[in-house]
C-alpha positions as CSV (number, residue, x, y, z in Angstrom):
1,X,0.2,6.8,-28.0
2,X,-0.4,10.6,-27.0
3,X,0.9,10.8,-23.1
4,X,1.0,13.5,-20.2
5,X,3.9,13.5,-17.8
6,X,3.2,14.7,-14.6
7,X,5.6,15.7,-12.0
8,X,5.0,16.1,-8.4
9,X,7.9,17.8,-6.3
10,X,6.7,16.5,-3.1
11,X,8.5,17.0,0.7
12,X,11.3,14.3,0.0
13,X,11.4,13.1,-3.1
14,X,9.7,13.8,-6.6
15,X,7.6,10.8,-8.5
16,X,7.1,11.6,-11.9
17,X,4.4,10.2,-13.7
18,X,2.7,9.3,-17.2
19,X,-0.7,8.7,-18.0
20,X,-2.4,8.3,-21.0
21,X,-5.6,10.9,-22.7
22,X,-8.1,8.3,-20.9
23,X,-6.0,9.2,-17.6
24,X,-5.0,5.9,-17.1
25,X,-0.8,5.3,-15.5
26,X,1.4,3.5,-17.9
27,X,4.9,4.7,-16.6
28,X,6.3,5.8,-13.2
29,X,9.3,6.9,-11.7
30,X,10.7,7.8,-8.1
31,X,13.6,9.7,-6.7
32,X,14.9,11.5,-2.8
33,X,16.8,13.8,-1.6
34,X,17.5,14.6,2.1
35,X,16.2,17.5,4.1
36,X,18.9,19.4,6.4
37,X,18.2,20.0,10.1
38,X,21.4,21.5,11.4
39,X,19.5,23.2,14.1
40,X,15.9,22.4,15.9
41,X,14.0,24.8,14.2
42,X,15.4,24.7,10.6
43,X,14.2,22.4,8.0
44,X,16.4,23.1,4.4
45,X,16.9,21.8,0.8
46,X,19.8,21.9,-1.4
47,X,17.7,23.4,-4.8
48,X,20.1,22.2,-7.0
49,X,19.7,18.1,-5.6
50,X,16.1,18.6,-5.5
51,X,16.4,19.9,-9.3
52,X,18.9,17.0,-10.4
53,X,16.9,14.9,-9.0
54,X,14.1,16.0,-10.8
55,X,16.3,15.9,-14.0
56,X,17.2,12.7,-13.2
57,X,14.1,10.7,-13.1
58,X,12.1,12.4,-15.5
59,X,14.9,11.7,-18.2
60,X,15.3,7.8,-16.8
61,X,11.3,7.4,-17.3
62,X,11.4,8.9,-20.6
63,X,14.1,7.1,-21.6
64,X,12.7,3.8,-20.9
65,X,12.5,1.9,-23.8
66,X,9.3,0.4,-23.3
67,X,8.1,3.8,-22.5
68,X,9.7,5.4,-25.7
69,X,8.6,3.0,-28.4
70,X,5.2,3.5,-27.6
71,X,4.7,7.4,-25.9
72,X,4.5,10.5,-28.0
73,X,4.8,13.6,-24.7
74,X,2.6,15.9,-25.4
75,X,2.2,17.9,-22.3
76,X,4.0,18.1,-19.2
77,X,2.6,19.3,-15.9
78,X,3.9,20.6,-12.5
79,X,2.9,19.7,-8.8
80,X,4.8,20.7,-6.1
81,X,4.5,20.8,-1.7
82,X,3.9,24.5,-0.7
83,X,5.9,27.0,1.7
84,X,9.1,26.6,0.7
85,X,11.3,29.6,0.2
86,X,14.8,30.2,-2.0
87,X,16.0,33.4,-2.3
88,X,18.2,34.3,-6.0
89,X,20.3,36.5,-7.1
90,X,19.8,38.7,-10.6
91,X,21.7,35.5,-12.5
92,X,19.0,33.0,-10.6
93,X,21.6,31.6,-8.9
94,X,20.1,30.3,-5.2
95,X,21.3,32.1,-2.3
96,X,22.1,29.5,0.3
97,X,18.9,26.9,0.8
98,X,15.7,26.6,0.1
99,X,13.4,26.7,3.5
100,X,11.0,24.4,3.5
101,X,7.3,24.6,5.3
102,X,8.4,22.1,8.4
103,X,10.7,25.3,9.1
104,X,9.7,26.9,12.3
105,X,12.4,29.9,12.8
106,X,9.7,32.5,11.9
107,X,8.4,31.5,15.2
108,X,8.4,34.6,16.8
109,X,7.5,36.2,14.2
110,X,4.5,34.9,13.4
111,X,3.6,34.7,16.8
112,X,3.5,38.9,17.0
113,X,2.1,39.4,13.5
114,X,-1.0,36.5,14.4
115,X,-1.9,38.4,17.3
116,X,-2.0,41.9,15.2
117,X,-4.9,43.6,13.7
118,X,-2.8,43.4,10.5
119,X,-2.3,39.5,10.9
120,X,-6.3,39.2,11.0
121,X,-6.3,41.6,7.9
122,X,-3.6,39.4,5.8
123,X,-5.1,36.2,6.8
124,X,-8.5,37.5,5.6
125,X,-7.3,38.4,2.2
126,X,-4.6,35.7,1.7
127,X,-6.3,32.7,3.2
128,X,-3.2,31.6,4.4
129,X,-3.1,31.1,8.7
130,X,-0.3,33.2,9.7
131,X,2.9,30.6,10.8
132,X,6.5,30.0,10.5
133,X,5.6,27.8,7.5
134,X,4.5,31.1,5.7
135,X,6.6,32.1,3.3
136,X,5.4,35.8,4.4
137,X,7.1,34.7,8.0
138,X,10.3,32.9,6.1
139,X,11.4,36.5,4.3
140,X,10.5,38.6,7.0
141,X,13.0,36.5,9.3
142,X,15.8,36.7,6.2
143,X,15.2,40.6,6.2
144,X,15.2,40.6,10.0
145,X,18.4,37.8,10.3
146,X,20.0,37.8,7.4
147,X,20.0,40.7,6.2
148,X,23.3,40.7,3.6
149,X,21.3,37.9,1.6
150,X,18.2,39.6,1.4
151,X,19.9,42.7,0.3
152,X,21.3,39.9,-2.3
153,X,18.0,38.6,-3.3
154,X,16.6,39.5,-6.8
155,X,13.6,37.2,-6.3
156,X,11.9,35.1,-3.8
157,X,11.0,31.8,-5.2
158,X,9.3,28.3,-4.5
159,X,11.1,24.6,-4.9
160,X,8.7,24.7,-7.7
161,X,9.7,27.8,-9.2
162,X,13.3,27.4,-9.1
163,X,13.1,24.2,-11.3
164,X,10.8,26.3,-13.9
165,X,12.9,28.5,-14.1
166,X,15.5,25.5,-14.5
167,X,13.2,24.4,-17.2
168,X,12.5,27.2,-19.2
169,X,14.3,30.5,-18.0
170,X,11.0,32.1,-16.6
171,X,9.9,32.7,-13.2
172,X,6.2,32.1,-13.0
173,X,4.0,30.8,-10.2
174,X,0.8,29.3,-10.1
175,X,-2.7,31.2,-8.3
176,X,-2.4,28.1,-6.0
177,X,0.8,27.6,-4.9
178,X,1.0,31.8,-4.8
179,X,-2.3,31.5,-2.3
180,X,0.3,29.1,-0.1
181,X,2.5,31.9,0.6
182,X,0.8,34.8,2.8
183,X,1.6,37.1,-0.1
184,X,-1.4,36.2,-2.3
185,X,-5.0,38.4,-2.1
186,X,-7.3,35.1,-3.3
187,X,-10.0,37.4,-4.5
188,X,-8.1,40.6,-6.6
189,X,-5.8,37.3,-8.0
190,X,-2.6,40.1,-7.3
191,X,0.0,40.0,-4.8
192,X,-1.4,41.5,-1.5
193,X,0.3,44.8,-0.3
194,X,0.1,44.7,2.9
195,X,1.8,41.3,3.1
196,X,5.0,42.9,0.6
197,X,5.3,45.9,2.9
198,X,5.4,43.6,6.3
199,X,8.2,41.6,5.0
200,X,9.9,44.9,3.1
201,X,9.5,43.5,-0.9
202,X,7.9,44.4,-3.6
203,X,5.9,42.9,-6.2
204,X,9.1,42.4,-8.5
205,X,10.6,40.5,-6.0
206,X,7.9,37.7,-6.5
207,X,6.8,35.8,-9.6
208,X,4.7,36.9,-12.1
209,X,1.0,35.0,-10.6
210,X,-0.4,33.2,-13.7
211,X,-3.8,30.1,-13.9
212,X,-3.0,27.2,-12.9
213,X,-3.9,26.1,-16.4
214,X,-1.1,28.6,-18.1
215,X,0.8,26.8,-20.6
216,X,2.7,29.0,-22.3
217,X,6.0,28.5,-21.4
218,X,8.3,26.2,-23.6
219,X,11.4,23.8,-22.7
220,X,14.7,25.9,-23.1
221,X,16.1,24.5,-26.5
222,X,19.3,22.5,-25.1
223,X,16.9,20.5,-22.5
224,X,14.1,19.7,-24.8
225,X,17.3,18.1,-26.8
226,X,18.3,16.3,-23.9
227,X,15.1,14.7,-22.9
228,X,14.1,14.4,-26.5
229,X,10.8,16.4,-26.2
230,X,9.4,18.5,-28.6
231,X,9.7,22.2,-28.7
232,X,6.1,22.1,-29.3
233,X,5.5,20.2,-25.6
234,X,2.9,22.0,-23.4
235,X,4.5,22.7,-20.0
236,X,1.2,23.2,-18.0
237,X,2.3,25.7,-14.6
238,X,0.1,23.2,-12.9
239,X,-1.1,23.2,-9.0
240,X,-0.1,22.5,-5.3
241,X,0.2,19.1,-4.1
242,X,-2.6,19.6,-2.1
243,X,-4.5,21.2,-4.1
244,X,-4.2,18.6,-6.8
245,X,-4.4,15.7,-4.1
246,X,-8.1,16.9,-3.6
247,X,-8.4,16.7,-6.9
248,X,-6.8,13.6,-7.6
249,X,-9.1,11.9,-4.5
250,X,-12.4,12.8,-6.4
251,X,-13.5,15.4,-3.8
252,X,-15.2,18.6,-4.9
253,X,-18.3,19.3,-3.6
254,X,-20.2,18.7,-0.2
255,X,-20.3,15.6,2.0
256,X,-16.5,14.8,1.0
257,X,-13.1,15.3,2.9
258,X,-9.9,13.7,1.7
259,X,-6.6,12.8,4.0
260,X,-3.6,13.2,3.1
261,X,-0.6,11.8,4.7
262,X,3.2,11.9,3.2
263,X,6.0,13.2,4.9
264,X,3.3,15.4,6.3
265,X,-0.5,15.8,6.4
266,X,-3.5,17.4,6.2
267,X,-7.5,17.0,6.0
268,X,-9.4,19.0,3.3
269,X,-12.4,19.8,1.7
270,X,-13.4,21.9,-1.8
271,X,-16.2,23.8,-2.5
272,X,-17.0,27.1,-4.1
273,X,-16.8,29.2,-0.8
274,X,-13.9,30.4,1.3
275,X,-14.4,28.5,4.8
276,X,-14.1,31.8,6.9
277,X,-12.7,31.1,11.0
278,X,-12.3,33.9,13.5
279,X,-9.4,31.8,15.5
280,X,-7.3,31.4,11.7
281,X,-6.9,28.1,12.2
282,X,-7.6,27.2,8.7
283,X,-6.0,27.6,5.1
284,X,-8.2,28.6,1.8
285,X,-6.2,27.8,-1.0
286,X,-7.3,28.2,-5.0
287,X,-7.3,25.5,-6.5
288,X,-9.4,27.6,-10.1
289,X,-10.5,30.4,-10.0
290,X,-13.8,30.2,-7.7
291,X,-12.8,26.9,-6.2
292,X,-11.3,26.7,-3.3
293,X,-9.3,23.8,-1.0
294,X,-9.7,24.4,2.4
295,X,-9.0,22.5,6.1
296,X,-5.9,22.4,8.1
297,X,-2.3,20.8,7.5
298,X,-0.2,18.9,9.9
299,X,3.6,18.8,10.3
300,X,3.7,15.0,11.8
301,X,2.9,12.7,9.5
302,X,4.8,10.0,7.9
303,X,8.1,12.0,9.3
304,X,7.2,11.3,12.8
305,X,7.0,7.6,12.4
306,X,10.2,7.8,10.2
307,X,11.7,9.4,13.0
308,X,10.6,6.3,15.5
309,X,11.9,4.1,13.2
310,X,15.4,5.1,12.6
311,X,15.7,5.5,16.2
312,X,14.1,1.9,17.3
313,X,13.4,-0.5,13.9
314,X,15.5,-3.0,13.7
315,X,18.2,-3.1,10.8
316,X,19.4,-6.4,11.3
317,X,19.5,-9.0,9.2
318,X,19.9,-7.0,6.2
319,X,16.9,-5.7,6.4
320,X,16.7,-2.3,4.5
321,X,14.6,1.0,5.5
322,X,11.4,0.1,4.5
323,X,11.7,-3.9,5.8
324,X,11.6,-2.5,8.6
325,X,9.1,0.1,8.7
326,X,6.9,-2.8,7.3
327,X,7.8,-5.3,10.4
328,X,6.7,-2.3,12.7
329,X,3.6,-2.2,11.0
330,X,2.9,-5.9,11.5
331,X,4.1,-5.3,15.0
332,X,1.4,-2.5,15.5
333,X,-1.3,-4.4,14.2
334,X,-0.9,-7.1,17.1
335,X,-1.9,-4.4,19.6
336,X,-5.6,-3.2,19.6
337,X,-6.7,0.1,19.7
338,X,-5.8,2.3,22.4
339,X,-1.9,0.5,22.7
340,X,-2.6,0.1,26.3
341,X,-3.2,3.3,27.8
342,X,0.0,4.7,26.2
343,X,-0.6,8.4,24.0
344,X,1.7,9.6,22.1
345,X,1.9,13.3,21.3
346,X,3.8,13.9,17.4
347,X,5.1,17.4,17.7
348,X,7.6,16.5,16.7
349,X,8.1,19.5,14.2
350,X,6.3,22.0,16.2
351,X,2.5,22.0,14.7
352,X,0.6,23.6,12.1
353,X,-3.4,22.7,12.1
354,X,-5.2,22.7,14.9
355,X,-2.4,23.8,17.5
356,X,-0.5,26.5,15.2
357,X,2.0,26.4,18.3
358,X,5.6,26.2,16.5
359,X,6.7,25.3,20.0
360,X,4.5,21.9,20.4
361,X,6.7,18.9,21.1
362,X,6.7,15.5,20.9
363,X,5.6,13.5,23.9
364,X,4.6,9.7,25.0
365,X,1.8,9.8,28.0
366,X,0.9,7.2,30.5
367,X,4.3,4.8,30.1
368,X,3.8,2.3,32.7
369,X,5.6,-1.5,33.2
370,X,3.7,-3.3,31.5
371,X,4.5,-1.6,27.8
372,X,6.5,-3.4,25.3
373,X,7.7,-2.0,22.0
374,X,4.9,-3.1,20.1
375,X,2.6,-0.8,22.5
376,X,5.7,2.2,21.8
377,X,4.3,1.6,17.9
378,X,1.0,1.4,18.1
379,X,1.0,4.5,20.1
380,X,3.1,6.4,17.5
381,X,0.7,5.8,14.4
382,X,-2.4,6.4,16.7
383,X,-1.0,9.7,17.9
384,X,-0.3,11.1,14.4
385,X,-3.4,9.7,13.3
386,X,-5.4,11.3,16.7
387,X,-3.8,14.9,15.4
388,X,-5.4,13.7,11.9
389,X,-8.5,13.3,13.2
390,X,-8.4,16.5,15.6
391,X,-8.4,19.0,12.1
392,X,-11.5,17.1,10.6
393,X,-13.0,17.0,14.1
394,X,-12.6,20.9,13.7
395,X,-13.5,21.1,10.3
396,X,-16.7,19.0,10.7
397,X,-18.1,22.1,12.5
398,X,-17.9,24.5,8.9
399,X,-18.9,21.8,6.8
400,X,-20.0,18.3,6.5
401,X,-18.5,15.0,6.0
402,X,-20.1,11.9,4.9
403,X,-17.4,10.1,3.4
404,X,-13.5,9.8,3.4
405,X,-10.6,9.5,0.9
406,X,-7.4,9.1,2.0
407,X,-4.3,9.1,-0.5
408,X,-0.3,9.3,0.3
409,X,2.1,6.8,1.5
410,X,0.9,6.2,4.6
411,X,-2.6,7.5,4.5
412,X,-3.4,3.9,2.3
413,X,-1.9,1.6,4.6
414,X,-4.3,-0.9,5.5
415,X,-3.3,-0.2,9.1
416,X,-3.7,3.3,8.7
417,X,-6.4,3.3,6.9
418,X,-8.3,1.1,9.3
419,X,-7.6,3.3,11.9
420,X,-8.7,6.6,10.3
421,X,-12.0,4.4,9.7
422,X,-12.4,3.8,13.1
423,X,-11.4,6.7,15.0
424,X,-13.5,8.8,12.3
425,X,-16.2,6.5,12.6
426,X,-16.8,7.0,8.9
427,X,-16.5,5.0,5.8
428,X,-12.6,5.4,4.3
429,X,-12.3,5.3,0.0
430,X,-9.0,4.6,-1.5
431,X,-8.8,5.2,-4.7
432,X,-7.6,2.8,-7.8
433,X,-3.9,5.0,-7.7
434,X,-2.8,6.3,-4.5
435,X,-0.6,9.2,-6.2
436,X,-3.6,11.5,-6.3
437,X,-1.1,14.5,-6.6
438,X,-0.2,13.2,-10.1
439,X,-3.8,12.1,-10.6
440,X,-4.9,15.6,-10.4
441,X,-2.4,17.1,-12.2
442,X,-3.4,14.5,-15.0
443,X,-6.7,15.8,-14.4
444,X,-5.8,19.1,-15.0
445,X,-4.2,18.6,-18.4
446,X,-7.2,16.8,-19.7
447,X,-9.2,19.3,-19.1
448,X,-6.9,21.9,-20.5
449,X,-7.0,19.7,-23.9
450,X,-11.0,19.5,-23.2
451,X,-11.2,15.8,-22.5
452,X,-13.5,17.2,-19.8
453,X,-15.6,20.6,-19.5
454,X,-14.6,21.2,-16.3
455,X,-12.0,20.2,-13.0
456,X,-15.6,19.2,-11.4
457,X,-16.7,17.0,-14.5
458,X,-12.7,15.3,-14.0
459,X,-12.9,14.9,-10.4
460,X,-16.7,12.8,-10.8
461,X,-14.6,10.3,-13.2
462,X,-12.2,8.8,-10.3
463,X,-12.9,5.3,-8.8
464,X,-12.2,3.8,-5.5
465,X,-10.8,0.3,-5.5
466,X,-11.1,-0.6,-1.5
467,X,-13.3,0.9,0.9
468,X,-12.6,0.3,5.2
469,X,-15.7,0.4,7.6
470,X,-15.4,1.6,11.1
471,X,-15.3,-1.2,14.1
472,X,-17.7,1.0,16.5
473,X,-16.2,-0.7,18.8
474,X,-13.0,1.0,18.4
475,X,-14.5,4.1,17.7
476,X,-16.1,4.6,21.5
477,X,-12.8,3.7,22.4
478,X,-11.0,6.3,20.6
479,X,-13.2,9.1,21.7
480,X,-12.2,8.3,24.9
481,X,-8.9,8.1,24.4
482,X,-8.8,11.5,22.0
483,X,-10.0,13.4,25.0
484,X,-7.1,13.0,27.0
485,X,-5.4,13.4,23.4
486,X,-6.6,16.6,23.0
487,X,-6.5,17.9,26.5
488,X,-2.7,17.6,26.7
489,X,-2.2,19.0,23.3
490,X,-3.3,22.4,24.9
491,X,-2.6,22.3,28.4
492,X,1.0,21.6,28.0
493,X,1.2,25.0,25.9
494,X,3.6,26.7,28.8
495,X,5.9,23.4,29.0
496,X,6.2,23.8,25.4
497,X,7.4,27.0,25.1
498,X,9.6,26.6,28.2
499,X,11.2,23.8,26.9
500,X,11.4,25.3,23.5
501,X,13.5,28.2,24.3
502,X,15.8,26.1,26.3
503,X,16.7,23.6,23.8
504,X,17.4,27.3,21.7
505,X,19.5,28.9,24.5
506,X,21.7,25.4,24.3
507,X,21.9,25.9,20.5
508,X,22.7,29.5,20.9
């Protein structure tokens, strides 16, 4: 049986997937690796875990028995989170970490270029809202900070690129994940000169853009050995997560949003026009050429409640990570909506979509006696999921939204999903596999081969298994309580930066 493999480089760990030519999953696989924050602001990855990693479970899926008795590979495609950053030297040896898009040093940065007439000019051509997650912002600080490694640096690279290059030797990057970076003009398809001569690089500094279809490259001889592949394998460049998330959901056209939420998270929409906003507040992304992924990302998703978990789940009993994030959840759904008064803001990372304040913090509002734990996790989940609905909210006013598809790890909780139903108001889909990164990328390899005419004719084929409807009740009740959410988001903005520049002056 003829197979794709798809692997999808996501925040903190990498699934790789098979499917077959009717895109249907017969084998999966999943592997982590840790993200380094030695200091508030910095968010790092060791490129050489992520890439054993990587190695790792790809060669355990395709050396599966059951999988290798049965699967001829014929094409393997790429997926990978945006933003991150690793600077090489000549040899392609990685220059310290990669810096990854939850990052916020480029504060300041970013901050001064946003406020330019040249941050409205790079934004316009680039579709990418100028933030520390920009890799535009991430090189400029290296030049600015660091400047013995970026005098070190033969090229710039992505996560995704690095293990490419691992792959086969060549350093080429996708037009989607390129249109991620602040570099990219989305309408010449080139890397944008203004952007190169803000951050001091030129064009050779970058990779070589190439379609998101490109398949030329080929397995360097010893690892195609290794993983007993073909020399003949397609390696297909391949997509964004994002991008192919959207893909993945079923949603191109009008009338359809999809949510994702993973580590982080983000609401988006595709459609053949750039969604233009005077205030930047969202991205434009390619996902062809002529398509387009727009709507806003978030830095708090799945992270934040991580975060609450570690500090107040319970590991007793032998109960391992995810025991207990699962005994929260059943905690949570106890409370009804609103946990009692009790908001919880999840800046935890600074925030991206609709804030774009690097200097947003976390914060728990209207604690009185009466709150229990269960209230404390109700609150959490709501308050990522109000900063969910506060980018469609926003995005609602470009285009319009009938329907919902939510994908990612948390996004397909029933909990979560329930929620998004209700403070949305709107019917929630979830479709038959909740990978829709890997979905999409399947997508796009079936249409490469011409299984389908177009990315459009392969996003009409996916199903939804489950579909939520909203209580109303709920739903007035979340309006109310989004208000207040929404409210303190901006009026704290001064406290934010106050207390952001004393929890640096302690670091420094």
């Amino acid at each position: 049986m003829e197979t794709i493999i798809t692997i999808d480089i996501e925040t903190t760990a990498v699934r790789v997937i098979a499917f077959d030519l009717k895109g249907k999953q017969i084998a999966a696989r999943k592997g982590t690796y840790p993200t380094f924050h030695t200091q508030p602001d910095y968010s790092e990855q060791d490129p050489e875990q992520v890439f054993i990693t990587v190695l790792f479970v790809l060669k355990g899926l395709l050396n599966d028995p059951a999988f290798m008795k049965k699967s001829k590979v014929i094409a393997v495609v790429f997926s990978s989170s945006m933003h991150s950053i690793l600077p090489v030297d000549k040899n392609g040896t990685p220059l310290g970490n990669a810096i990854i898009w939850a990052d916020n040093r480029a504060s300041k940065i970013s901050a001064e270029l946003k406020t330019s007439a040249l941050g409205a000019e790079i934004y316009q051509a680039t579709g990418t809202p100028i933030h520390p997650m920009s890799p535009l912002a991430k090189v400029t600080w290296i030049k600015n900070h660091d400047p013995e490694r970026f005098a070190k640096t033969s090229k710039f690279i992505s996560l995704k690129e690095y293990i490419l290059y691992q792959f086969t030797g060549e350093y080429l990057i996708d037009y989607s994940l390129a249109s991620a970076t602040g570099f990219f003009n989305t309408y010449e398809l080139a890397w944008e000169s203004k952007s190169l001569n803000f951050a001091g690089i030129s064009a050779e500094h970058l990779s070589k853009p190439v379609s998101i279809f490109n398949s030329e490259l080929r397995l360097r001889p010893a690892l195609a050995k290794s993983l007993r592949l073909s020399d003949k394998t397609k390696l297909i460049v391949g997509s964004s997560d994002g991008c192919f998330a959207t893909l993945g959901s079923g949603v191109v056209g009008e009338g359809k949003a999809t949510i994702s939420i993973t580590s982080s998270g983000a609401v988006r929409v595709a459609g053949k026009e750039v969604l233009r906003d005077e205030k930047q507040r969202f991205f434009n992304y390619i996902l062809d050429k002529g398509l387009y992924v727009s709507g806003g990302p978030t830095n708090n998703g799945g992270v934040a409640f991580e975060w609450f978990a570690r500090q107040f789940g319970s590991f007793s009993n032998g109960l391992d990570f995810e025991d207990s994030l699962n005994d929260l959840f059943k905690e949570a759904a106890q409370v009804s909506a609103g946990a009692n008064g009790l908001l919880f803001l999840p800046y935890l990372l600074g925030e991206r979509a609709p804030l774009w304040n690097a200097n947003a913090r976390g914060v728990y509002f209207g604690v009185n006696i009466t709150h229990e734990q269960s209230h404390f996790v109700r609150a959490t989940i709501e308050g990522i999921l109000f900063e969910i609905y506060s980018i469609g909210k926003l995005l609602q006013t470009y285009r319009k939204i009938d329907k919902l598809y939510v994908n990612g790890t948390y996004a397909t909780l029933p909990l979560w999903s329930q929620i998004i139903s209700d403070m949305f108001g709107k019917q929630v889909y979830i479709n038959d596999n909740h990978d829709s990164a890997n979905v999409g990328a399947a997508m796009l390899a079936l249409t490469e081969m011409g299984v389908f005419g177009s990315l459009e004719e392969a996003a009409i084929t996916i199903q939804s298994s489950k579909v939520y409807q909203p209580n109303q009740s709920n739903h007035q009740k979340y309006q109310k309580f989004y208000t207040i959410f929404e409210k303190l988001s901006y009026k704290l903005t001064e406290e934010f930066d106050l207390i952001a520049e004393l929890q640096q002056n302690q670091v420094d």
